[in-house]
Every structure is written in C-alpha cells, then in structure tokens.
C-alpha atoms as an extended CHARMM CRD file, in Angstrom:
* protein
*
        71  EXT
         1         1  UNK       CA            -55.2030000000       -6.3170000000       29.7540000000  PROA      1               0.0000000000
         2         2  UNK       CA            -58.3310000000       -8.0030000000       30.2660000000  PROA      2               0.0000000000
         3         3  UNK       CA            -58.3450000000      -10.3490000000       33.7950000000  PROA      3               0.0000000000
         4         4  UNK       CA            -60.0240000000      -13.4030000000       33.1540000000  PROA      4               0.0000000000
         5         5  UNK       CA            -59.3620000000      -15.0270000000       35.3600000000  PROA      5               0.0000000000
         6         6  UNK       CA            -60.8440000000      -13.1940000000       37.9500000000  PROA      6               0.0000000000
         7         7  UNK       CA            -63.7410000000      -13.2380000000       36.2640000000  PROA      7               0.0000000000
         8         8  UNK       CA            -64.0980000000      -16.9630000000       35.7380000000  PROA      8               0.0000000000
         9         9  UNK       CA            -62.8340000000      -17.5500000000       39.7360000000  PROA      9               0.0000000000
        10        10  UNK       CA            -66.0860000000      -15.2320000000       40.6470000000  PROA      10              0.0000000000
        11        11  UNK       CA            -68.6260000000      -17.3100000000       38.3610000000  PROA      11              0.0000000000
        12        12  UNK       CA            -67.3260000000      -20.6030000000       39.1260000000  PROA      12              0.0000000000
        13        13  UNK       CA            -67.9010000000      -19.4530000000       42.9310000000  PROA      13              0.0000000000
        14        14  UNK       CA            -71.5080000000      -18.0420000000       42.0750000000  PROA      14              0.0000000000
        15        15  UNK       CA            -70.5100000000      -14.6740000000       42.9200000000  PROA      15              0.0000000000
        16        16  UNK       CA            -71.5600000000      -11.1550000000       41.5850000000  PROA      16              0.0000000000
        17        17  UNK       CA            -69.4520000000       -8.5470000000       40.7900000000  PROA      17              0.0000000000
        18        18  UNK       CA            -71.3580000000       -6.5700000000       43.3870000000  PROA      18              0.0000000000
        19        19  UNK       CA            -70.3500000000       -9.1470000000       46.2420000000  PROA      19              0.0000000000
        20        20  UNK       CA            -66.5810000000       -9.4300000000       45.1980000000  PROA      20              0.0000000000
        21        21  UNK       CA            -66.8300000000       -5.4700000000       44.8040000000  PROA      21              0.0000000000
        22        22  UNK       CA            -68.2620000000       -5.6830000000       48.8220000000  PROA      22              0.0000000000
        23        23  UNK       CA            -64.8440000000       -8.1510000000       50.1740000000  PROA      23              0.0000000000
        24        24  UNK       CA            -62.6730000000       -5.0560000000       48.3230000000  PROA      24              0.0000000000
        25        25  UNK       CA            -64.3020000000       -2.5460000000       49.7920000000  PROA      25              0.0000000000
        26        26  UNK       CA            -64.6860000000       -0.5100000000       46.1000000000  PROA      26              0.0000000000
        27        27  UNK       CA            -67.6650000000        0.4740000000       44.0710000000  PROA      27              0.0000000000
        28        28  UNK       CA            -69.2120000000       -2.5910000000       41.9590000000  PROA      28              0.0000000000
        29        29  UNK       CA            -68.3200000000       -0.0590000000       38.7810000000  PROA      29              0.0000000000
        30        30  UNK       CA            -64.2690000000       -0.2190000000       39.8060000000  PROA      30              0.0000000000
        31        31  UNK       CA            -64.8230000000       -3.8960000000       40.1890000000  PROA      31              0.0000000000
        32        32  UNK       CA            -66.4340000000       -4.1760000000       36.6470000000  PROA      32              0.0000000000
        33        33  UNK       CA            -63.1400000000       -2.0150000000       35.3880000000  PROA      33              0.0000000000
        34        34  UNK       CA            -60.7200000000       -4.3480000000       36.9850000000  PROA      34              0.0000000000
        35        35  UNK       CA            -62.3290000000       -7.5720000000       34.5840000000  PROA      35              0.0000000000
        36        36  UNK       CA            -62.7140000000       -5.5490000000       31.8210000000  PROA      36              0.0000000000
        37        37  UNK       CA            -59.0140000000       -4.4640000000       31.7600000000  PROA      37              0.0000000000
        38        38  UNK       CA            -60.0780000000       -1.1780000000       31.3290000000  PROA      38              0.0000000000
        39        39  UNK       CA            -58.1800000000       -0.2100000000       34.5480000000  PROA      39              0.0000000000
        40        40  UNK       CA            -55.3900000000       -2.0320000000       35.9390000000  PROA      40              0.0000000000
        41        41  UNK       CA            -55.3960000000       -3.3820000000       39.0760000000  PROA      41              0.0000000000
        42        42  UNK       CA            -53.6120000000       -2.4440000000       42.2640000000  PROA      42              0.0000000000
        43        43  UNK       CA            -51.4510000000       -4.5110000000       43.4020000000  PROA      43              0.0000000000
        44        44  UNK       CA            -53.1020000000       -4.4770000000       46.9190000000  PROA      44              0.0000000000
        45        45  UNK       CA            -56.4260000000       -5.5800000000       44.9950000000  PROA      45              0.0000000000
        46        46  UNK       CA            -55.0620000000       -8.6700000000       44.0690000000  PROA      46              0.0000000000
        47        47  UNK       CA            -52.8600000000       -9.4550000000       46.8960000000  PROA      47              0.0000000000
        48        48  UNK       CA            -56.7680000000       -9.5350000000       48.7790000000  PROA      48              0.0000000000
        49        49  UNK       CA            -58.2190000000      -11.0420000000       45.4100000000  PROA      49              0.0000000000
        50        50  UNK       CA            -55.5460000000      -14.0920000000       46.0590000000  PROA      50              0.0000000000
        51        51  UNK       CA            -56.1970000000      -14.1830000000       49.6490000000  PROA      51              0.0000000000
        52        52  UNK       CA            -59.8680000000      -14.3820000000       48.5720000000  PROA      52              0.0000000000
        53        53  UNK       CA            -59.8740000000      -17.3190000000       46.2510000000  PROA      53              0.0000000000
        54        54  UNK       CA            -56.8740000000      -18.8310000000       47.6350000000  PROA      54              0.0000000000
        55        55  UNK       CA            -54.6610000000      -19.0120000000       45.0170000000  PROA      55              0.0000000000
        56        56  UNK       CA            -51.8700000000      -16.6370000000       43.6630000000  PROA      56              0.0000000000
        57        57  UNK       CA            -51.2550000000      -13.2340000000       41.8860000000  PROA      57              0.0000000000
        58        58  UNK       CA            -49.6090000000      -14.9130000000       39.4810000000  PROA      58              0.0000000000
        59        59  UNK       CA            -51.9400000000      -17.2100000000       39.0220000000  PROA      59              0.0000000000
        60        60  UNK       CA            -54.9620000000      -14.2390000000       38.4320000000  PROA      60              0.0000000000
        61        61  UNK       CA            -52.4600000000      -12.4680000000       36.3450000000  PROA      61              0.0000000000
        62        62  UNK       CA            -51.5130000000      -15.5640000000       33.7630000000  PROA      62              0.0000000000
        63        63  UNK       CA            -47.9590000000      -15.9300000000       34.7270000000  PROA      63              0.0000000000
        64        64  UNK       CA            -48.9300000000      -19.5160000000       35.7920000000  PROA      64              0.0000000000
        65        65  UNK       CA            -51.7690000000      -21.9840000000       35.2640000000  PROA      65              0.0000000000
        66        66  UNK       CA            -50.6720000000      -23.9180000000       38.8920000000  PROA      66              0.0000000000
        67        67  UNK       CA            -54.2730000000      -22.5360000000       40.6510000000  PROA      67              0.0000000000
        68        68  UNK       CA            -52.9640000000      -23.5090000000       43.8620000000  PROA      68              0.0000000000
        69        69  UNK       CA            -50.5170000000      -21.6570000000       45.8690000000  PROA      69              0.0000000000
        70        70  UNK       CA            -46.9000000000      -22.7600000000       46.9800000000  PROA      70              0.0000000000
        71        71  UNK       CA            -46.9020000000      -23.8610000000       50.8130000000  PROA      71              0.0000000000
C-alpha cells in the first residue's frame, strides 16, 4: 500500500525525506520504503508521523479525509 499521504504532508511542508527520516530516528532509505509502500509502517511510526504533522493515523492511512484531529 503506497502512503501518499505522507508523502504529499512532507512536500507541502518543504521537507526531505532525509529530514522526516531525522524526527523518526530511521535511515532516509526506511523512510523512502514507508512512501513507497514497499514496507509497511509501524504503527509507532505513524503514531510520531501524526504527532508530527498534527493530524491523525487515520487520516495518513486514508480511512478519513478530515486532516485535522478530533479535540
């Protein structure tokens, strides 16, 4: 499953996959895996992916298109 919405949330925020890669704390090569969908994603990547961009897993994931999360 290809995450593309991680991808667009980095290039909208002029990010590289290198500096996203950096706030994980994994190689820029895992990163590149995790957009590709060529490796799934833990779920403690996105938990700090949605802390990141301040929205929602399910929002990254596609169960939703409501961007910001439920207070």
């Amino acid at each position: 499953m290809k995450f593309q919405r991680i991808q667009d949330l980095r290039t909208d925020s002029d990010l590289s996959q290198k500096q996203i890669s950096e706030v994980l704390h994994i190689s820029q090569r895992s990163y590149s895996h995790y957009e590709t969908g060529s490796r799934g994603i833990p779920i403690e990547m996105l938990i700090r992916l949605a802390d990141y961009y301040n929205t929602t897993i399910d929002y990254l994931v596609g169960r939703t298109d409501n961007k910001a999360p439920i207070k």
